[in-house]
Each structure stands twice: as structure tokens, then as C-alpha cells.
C-alpha positions in Angstrom: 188.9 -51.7 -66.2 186.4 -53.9 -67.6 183.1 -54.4 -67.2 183.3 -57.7 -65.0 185.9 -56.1 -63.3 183.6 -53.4 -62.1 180.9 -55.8 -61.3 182.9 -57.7 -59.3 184.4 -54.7 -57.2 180.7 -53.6 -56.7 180.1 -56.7 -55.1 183.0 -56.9 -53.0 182.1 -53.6 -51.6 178.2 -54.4 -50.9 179.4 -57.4 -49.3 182.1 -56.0 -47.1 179.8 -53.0 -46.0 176.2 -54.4 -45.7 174.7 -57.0 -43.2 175.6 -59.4 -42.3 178.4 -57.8 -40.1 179.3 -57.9 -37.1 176.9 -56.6 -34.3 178.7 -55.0 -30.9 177.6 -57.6 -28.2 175.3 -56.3 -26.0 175.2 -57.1 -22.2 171.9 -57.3 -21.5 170.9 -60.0 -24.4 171.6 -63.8 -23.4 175.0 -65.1 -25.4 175.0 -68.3 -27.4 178.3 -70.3 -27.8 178.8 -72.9 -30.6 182.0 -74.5 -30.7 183.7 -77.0 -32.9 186.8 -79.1 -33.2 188.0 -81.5 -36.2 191.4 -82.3 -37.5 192.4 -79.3 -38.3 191.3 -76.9 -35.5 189.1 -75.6 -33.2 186.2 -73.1 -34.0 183.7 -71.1 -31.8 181.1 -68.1 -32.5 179.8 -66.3 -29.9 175.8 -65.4 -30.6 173.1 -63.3 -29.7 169.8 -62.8 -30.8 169.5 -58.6 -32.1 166.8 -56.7 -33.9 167.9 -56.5 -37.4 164.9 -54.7 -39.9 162.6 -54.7 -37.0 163.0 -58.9 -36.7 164.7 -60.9 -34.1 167.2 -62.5 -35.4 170.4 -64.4 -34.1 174.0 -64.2 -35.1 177.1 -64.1 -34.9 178.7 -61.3 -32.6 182.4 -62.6 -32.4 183.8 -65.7 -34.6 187.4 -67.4 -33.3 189.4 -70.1 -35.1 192.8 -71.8 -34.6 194.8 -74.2 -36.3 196.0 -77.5 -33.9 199.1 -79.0 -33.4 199.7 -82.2 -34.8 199.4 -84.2 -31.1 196.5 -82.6 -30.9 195.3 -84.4 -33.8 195.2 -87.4 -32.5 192.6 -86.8 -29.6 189.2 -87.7 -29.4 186.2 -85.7 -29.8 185.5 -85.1 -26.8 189.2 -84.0 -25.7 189.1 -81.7 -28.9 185.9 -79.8 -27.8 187.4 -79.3 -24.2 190.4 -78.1 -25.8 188.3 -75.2 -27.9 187.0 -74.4 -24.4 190.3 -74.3 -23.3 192.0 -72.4 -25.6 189.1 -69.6 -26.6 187.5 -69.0 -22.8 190.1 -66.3 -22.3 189.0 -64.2 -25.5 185.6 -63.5 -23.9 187.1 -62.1 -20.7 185.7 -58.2 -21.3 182.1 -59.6 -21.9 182.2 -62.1 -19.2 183.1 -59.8 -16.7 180.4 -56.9 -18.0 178.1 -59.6 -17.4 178.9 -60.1 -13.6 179.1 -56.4 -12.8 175.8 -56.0 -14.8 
């Protein structure tokens, strides 16, 4: 192995092991949702503000994407973000319902 081979598994490892990963959501913190739709599909990420080295900060607990079909492609805006709703809802099912029996 070479020397820039070395460097660049180092960095693959800090990345993949230090912050920023992915925080278990935590019921009794508020949830963000950001969602977004183009031409080639739908995103959301599910947020929440957490104490990371003793600062509140927000991000990301949960990130979903999909690819659309090519009708789908033709909607509008607006039809494209209700389909993200429409599609993703389902995925935060277990941390919807924690939050009711909270």
C-alpha cells in the first residue's frame, strides 16, 4: 500500500465513525421534517435538535430518498411534494406512534 492509499483509508474511517452520524431520535424532543421533490425523486430528513459537545444543535435523525416513475415526472410542484408525503409518511410509523402514547 501506498502512502495516499493509507491516507485515504484513514479518512474513510474518521468519516464513517465520527460525527456527523446518525443520532437515535428521541421522543421527547420536537421532530423537524424537510421534504423535497424534483425530477428525479422525492427526498425527506427527519430532524431534531440534540446536545452534541455540550451545544444544541439540529440534525438529521433519519434521511429517505426514492427515485420516481416517469408519470410522475410530469407533475407539478406541488403534486410532487404531496406525493413525498405520500409515499415516506408510513416510514415514521414507530416514532409517530411513541409520540401519542408519550
Amino acid at each position: 500500500m501506498t502512502q495516499e492509499r493509507i491516507k485515504a483509508y484513514e479518512r474513510i474511517r474518521k468519516a464513517l465513525t465520527e460525527a456527523p452520524l446518525l443520532p437515535m431520535p428521541e421522543c421527547n424532543i420536537p421532530f423537524k421534517l424537510y421534504i423535497d421533490a424534483c425530477g428525479d425523486g422525492l427526498g425527506e430528513s427527519l430532524h431534531q435538535v440534540q446536545i452534541i459537545d455540550d451545544k444544541p444543535t439540529e440534525g438529521p435523525v433519519c434521511y429517505i430518498s426514492t427515485k420516481i416513475k416517469p408519470t410522475e415526472a410530469r407533475y407539478g410542484a406541488s403534486h410532487m411534494e404531496c406525493l413525498v408525503w405520500y409515499r415516506h409518511l408510513g416510514n415514521y410509523t414507530i416514532i409517530l406512534m411513541a409520540l401519542l402514547l408519550k
